[in-house]
MARMARBA-72797 format. One record per residue (C-alpha): x, y, z; residue in three letters; residue number from 0. Coordinates in pm, whole numbers, padded with zeros to 5 digits, always signed. Example, Ala and Ser with C-alpha at 12.3 -4.5 7.8 and 13.67 -1.06 7.14 Angstrom:
% residues 2
+--------+--------+--------+---------+-----+
!      x !      y !      z ! residuo ! num !
+--------+--------+--------+---------+-----+
! +01230 ! -00450 ! +00780 !     Ala !   0 !
! +01367 ! -00106 ! +00714 !     Ser !   1 !
+--------+--------+--------+---------+-----+
//
This chain:
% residues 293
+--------+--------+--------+---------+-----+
!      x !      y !      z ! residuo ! num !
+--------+--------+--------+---------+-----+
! +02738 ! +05741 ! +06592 !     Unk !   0 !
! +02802 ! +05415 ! +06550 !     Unk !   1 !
! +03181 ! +05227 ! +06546 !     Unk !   2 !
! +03373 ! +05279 ! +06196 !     Unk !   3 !
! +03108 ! +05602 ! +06117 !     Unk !   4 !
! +03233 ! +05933 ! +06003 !     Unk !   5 !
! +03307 ! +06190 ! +06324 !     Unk !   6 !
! +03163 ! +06547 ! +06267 !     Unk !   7 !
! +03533 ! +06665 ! +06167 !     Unk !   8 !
! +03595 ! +06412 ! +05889 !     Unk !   9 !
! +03202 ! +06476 ! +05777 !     Unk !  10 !
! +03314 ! +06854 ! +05728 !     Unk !  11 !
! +03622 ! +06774 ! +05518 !     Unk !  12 !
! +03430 ! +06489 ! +05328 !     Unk !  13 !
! +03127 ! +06680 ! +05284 !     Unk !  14 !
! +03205 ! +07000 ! +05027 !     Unk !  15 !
! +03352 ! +06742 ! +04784 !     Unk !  16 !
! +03058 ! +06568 ! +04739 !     Unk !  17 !
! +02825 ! +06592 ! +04441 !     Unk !  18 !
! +02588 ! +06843 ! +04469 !     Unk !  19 !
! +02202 ! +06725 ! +04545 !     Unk !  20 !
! +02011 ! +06857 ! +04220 !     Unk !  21 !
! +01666 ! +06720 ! +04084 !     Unk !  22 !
! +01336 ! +06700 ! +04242 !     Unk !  23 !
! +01215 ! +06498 ! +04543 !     Unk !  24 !
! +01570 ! +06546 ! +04756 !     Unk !  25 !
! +01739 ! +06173 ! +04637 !     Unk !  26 !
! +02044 ! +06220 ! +04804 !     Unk !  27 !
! +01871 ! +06404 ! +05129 !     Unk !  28 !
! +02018 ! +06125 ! +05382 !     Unk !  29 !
! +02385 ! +06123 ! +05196 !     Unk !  30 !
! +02570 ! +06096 ! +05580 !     Unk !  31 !
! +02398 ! +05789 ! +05630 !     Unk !  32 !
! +02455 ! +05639 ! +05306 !     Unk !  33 !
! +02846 ! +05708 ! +05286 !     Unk !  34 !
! +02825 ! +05553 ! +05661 !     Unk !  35 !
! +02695 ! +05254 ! +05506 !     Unk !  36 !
! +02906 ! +05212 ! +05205 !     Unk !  37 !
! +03197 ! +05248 ! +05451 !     Unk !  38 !
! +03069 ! +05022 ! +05723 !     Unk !  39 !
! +03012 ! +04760 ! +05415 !     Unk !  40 !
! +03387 ! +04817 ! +05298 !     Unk !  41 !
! +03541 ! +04769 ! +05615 !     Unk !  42 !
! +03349 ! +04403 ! +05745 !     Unk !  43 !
! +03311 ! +04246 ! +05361 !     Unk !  44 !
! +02928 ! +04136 ! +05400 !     Unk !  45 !
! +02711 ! +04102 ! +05159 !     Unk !  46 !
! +02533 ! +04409 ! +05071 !     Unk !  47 !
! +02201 ! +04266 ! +05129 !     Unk !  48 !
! +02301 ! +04174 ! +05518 !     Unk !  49 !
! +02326 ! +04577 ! +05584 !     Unk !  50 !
! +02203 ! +04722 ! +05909 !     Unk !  51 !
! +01877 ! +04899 ! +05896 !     Unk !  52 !
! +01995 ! +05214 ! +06071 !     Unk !  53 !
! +02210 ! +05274 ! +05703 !     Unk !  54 !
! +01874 ! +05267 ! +05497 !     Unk !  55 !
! +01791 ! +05061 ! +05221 !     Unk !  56 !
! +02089 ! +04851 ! +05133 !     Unk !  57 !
! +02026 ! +04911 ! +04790 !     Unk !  58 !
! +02037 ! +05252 ! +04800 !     Unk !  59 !
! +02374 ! +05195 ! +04960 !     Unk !  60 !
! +02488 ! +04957 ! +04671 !     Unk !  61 !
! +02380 ! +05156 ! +04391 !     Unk !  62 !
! +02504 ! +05526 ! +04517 !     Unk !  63 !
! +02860 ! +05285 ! +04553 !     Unk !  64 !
! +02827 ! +05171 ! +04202 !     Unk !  65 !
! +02727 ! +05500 ! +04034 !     Unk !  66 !
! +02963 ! +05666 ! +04207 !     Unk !  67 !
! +03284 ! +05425 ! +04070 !     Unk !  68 !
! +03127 ! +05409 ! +03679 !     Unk !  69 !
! +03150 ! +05830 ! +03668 !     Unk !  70 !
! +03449 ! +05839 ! +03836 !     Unk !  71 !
! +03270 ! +06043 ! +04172 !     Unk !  72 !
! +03531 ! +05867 ! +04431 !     Unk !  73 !
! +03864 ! +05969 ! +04205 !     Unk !  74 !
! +03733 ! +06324 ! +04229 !     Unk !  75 !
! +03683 ! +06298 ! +04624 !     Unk !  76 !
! +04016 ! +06140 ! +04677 !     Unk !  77 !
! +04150 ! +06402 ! +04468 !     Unk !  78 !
! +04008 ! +06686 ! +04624 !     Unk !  79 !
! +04118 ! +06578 ! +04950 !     Unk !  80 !
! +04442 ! +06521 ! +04861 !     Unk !  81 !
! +04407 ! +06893 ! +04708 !     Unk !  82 !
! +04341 ! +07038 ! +05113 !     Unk !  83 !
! +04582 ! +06845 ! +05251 !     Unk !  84 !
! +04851 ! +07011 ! +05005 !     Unk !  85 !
! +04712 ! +07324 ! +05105 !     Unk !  86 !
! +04744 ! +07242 ! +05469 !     Unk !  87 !
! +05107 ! +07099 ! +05414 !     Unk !  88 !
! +04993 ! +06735 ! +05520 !     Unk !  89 !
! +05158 ! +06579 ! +05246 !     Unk !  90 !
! +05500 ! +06438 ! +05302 !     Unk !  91 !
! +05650 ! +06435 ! +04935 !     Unk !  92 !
! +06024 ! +06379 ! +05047 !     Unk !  93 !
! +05943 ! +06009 ! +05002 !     Unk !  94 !
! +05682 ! +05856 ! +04762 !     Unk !  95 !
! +05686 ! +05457 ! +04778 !     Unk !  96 !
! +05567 ! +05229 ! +04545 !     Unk !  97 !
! +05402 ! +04878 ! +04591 !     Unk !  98 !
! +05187 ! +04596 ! +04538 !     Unk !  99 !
! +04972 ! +04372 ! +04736 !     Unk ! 100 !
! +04751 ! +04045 ! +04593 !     Unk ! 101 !
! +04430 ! +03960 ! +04709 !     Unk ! 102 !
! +04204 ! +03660 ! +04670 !     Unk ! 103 !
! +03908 ! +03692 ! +04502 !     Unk ! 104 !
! +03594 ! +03487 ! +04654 !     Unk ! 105 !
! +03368 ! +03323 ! +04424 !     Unk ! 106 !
! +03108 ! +03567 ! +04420 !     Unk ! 107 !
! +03319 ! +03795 ! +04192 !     Unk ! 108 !
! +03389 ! +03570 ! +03910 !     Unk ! 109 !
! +03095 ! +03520 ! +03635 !     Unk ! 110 !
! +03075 ! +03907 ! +03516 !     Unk ! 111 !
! +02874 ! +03957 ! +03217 !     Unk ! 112 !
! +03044 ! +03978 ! +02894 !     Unk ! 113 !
! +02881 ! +04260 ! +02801 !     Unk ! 114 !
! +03070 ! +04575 ! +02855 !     Unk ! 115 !
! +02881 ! +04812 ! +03136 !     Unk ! 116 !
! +02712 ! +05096 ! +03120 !     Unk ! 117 !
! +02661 ! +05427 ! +03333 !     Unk ! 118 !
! +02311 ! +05389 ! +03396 !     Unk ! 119 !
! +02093 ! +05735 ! +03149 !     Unk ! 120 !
! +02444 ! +05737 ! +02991 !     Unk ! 121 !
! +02602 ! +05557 ! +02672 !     Unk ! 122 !
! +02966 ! +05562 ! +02768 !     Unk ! 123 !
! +03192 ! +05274 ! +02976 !     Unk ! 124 !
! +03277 ! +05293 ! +03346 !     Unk ! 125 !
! +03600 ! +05542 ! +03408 !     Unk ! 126 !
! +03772 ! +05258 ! +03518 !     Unk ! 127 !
! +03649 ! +04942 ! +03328 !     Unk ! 128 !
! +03858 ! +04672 ! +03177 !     Unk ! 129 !
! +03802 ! +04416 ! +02973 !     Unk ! 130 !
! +03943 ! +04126 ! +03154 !     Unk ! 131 !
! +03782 ! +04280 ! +03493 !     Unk ! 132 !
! +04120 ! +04299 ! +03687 !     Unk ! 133 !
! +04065 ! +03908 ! +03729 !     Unk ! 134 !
! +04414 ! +03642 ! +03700 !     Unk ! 135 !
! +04434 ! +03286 ! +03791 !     Unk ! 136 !
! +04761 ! +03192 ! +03961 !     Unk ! 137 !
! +04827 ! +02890 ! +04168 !     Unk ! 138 !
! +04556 ! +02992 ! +04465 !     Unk ! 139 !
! +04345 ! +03055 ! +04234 !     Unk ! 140 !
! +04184 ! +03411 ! +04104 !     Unk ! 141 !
! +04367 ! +03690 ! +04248 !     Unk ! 142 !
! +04327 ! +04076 ! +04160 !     Unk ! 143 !
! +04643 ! +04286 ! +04233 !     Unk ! 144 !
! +04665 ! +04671 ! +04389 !     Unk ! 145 !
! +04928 ! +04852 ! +04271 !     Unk ! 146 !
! +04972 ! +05224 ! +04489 !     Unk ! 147 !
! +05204 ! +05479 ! +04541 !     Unk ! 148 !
! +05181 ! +05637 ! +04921 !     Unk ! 149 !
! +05319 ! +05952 ! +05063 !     Unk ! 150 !
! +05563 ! +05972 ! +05374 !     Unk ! 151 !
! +05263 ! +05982 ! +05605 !     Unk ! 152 !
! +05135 ! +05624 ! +05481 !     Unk ! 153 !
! +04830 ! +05750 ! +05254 !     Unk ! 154 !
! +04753 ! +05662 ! +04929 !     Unk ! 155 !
! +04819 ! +05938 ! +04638 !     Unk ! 156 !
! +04703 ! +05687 ! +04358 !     Unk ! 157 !
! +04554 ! +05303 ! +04282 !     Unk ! 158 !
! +04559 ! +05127 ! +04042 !     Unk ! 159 !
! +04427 ! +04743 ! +03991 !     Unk ! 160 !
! +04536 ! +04470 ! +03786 !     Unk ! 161 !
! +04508 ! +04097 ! +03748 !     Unk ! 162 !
! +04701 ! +03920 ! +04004 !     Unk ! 163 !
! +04941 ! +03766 ! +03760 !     Unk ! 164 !
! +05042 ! +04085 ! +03643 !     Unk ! 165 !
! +05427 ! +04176 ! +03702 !     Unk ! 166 !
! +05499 ! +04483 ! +03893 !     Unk ! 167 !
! +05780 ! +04693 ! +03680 !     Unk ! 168 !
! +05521 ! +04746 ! +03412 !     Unk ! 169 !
! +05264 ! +04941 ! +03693 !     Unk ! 170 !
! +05504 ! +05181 ! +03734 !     Unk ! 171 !
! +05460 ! +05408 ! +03515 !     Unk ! 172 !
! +05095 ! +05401 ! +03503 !     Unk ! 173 !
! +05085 ! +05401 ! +03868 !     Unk ! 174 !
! +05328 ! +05757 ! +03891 !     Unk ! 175 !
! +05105 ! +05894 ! +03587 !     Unk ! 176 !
! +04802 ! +05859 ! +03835 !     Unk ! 177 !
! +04953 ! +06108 ! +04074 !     Unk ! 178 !
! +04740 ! +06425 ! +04079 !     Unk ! 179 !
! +04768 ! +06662 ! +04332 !     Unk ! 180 !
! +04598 ! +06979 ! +04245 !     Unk ! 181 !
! +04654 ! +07305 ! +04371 !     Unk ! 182 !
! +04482 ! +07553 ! +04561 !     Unk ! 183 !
! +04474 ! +07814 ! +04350 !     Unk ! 184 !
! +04523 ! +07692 ! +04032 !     Unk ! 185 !
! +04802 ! +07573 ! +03771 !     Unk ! 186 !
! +04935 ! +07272 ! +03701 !     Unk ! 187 !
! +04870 ! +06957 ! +03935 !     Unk ! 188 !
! +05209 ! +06822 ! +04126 !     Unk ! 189 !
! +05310 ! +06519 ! +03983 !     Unk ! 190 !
! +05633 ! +06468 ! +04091 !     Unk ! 191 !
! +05780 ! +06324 ! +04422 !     Unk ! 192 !
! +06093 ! +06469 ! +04606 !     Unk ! 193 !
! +06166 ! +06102 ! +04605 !     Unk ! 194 !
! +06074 ! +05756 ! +04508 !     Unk ! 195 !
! +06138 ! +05431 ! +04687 !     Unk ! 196 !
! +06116 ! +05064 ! +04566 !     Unk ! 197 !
! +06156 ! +04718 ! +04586 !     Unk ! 198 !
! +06365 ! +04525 ! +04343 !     Unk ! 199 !
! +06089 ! +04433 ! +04143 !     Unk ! 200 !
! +06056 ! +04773 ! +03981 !     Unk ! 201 !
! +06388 ! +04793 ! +03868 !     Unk ! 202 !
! +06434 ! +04778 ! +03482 !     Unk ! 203 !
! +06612 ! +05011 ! +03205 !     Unk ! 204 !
! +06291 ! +05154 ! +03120 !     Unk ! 205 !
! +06206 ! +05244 ! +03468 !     Unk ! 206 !
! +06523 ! +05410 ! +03563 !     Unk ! 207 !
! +06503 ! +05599 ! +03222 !     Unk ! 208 !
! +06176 ! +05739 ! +03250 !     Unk ! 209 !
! +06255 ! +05850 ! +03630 !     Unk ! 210 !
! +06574 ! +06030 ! +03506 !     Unk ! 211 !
! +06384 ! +06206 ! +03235 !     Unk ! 212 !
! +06173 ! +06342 ! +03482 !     Unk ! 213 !
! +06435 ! +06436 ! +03749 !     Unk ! 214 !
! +06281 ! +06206 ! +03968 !     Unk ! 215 !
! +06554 ! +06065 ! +04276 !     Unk ! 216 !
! +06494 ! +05727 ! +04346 !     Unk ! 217 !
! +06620 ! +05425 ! +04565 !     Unk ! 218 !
! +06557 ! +05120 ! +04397 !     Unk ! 219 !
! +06779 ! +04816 ! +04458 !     Unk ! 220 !
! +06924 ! +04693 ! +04118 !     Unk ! 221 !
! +06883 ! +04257 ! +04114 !     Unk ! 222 !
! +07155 ! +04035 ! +04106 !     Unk ! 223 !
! +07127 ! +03915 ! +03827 !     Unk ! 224 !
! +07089 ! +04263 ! +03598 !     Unk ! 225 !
! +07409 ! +04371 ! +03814 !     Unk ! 226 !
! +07612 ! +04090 ! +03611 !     Unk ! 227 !
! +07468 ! +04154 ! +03301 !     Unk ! 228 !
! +07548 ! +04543 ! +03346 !     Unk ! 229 !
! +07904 ! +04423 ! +03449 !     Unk ! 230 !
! +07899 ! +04196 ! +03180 !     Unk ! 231 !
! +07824 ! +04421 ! +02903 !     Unk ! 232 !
! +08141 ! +04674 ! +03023 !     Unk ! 233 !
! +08140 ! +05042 ! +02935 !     Unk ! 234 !
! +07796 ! +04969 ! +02731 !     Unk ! 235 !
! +07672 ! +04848 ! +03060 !     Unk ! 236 !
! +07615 ! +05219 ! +03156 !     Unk ! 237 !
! +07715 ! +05320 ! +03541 !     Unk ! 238 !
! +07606 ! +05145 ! +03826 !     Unk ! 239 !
! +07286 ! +05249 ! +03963 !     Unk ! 240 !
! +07323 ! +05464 ! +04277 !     Unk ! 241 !
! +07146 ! +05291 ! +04649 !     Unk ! 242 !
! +07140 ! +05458 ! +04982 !     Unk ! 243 !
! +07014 ! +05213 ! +05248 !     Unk ! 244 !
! +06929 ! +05459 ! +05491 !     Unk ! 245 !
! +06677 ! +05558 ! +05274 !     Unk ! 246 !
! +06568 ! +05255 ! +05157 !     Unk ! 247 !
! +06454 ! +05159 ! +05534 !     Unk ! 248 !
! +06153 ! +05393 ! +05457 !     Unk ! 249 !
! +06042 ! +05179 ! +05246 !     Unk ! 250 !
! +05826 ! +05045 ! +05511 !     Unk ! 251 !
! +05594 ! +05354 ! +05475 !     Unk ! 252 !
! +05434 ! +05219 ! +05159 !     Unk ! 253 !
! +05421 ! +04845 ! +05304 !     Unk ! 254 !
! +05225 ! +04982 ! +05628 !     Unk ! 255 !
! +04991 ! +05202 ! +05374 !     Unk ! 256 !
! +04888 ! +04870 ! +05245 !     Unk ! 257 !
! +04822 ! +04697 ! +05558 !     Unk ! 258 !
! +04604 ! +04993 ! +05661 !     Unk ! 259 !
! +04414 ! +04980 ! +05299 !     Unk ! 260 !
! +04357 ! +04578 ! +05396 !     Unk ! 261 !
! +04230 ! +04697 ! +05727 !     Unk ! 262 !
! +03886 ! +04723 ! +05502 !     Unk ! 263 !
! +03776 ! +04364 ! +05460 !     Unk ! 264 !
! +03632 ! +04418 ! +05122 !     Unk ! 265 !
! +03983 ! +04553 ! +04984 !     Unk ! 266 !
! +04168 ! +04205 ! +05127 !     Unk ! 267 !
! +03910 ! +03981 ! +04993 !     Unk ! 268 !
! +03720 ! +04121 ! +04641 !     Unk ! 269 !
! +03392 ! +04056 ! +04645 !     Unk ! 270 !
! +03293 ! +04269 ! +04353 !     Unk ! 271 !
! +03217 ! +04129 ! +03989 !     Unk ! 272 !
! +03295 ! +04431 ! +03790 !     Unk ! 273 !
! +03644 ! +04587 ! +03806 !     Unk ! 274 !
! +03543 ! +04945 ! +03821 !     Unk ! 275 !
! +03321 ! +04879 ! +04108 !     Unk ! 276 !
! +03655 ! +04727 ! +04336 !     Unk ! 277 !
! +03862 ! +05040 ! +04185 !     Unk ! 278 !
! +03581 ! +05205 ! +04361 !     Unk ! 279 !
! +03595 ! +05018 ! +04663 !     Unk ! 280 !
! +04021 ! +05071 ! +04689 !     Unk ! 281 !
! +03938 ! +05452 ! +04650 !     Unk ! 282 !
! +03692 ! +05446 ! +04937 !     Unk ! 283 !
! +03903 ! +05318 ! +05157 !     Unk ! 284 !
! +04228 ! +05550 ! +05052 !     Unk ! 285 !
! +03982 ! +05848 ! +05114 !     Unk ! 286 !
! +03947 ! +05736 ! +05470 !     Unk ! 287 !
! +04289 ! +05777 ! +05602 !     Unk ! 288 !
! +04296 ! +06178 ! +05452 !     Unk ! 289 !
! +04005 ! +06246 ! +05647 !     Unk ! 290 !
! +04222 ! +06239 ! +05978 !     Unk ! 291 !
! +04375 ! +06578 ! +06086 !     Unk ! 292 !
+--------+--------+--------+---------+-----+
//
């Protein structure tokens, strides 16, 4: 087993989640090695074609990777993970933080075809294409943006990408609607956190509103300057906004999920052209760190 490769114990929690291996002459017969590869490509960035030989073909590698993100194979596995960790009581929902890191994109993953993709035998778009490709321009340059939400333990419970110009307040929403953890034996997925923590950039009306309405606690610090227009506006200002700093220090959790995420080369720098493929490439590595016991 080679550094960065799958122990026996995270191959037996990865392994009953994936697809199962139907149609003649045993395609997916080697899918340890595979999976090895795709990670092994995640976590040192090279170029897909500069794969080891003891992984296989590298295209085999490349195109299982790419298949996988169009149908939406790696949300499932992150999912289902996240399901037996519930079970197991892994998950530490007393504080859910929310963030949002920017990465560089290199050169190789601008000049995407303007013609929408396709799931290869199917008709239908990628689960998670979009039409702009997640791609922004900004001062450095093109930048893609990773919005997540991570559990007390620092591991991701949802991703979600954007271009890097992209405000953060906005995400929030779509980034809490993301969280799916199913149960066991059935019913409704949870959805809600015991708590949510923040940075001032995801304080807004809106926000705040839609956390109330779903009995959501959160600590998110309220900006100077919406403080004086609350205080400016009087009674119709509404109350001031409630902020416990003791909790608020755990907002490190969520900043020390992302570092671990950019532990993966190819999720600090995007390489990918197509957005759906780098969703795909995010999920990998937030399935890695639910693997652990």
């Amino acid at each position: 087993m080679g550094r960065g490769d799958l122990s026996d114990a995270q191959w037996a929690r990865l392994e009953p989640h994936l697809p199962k291996n139907v149609g003649r002459g045993g395609r997916w017969k080697c899918r340890r090695e595979v999976i090895n590869g795709i990670l092994f490509r995640q976590r040192t960035g090279i170029p897909w074609r500069d794969l080891p030989t003891r992984f296989g073909k590298w295209k085999t590698c490349h195109d299982r990777h790419r298949r996988w993100s169009a149908d939406g194979t790696w949300e499932n596995v992150l999912r289902a993970v996240q399901t037996d960790a519930d079970a197991e009581e892994r998950i530490d929902w007393s504080m859910v933080g929310i963030d949002s890191t920017t990465c560089r994109a290199h050169q190789h993953a601008a000049g995407a075809r303007r013609r929408p993709p396709r799931i290869p035998r199917k008709r239908v778009l990628p689960a998670q294409h979009r039409p702009d490709e997640a791609l922004g321009r900004s001062r450095g340059g093109l930048t893609t943006k990773t919005h997540l939400a991570g559990d007390g333990g620092c591991r991701p419970l949802a991703v979600l990408i954007t271009p890097g110009q992209w405000g953060d307040a906005p995400q929030l929403i779509p980034v809490l609607e993301r969280v799916r953890v199913r149960r066991p034996g059935g019913g409704h997925p949870r959805t809600r956190p015991d708590h949510l923590s923040g940075d001032k950039a995801y304080s807004s009306r809106p926000n705040r509103r839609y956390l109330r309405r779903r009995r959501i606690k959160h600590t998110i610090p309220e900006p100077r300057n919406q403080r004086a227009s609350r205080q400016h506006r009087g009674s119709r200002g509404g109350r001031p906004t409630g902020f416990d700093k003791s909790l608020h220090k755990r907002r490190n959790e969520v900043e020390r999920t992302i570092n671990a995420l950019k532990g993966f080369r190819a999720v600090a720098t995007r390489f990918d052209k197509r957005a759906y493929i780098f969703h795909g490439t995010v999920t990998v590595a937030a399935i890695r760190p639910w693997l652990r016991s």
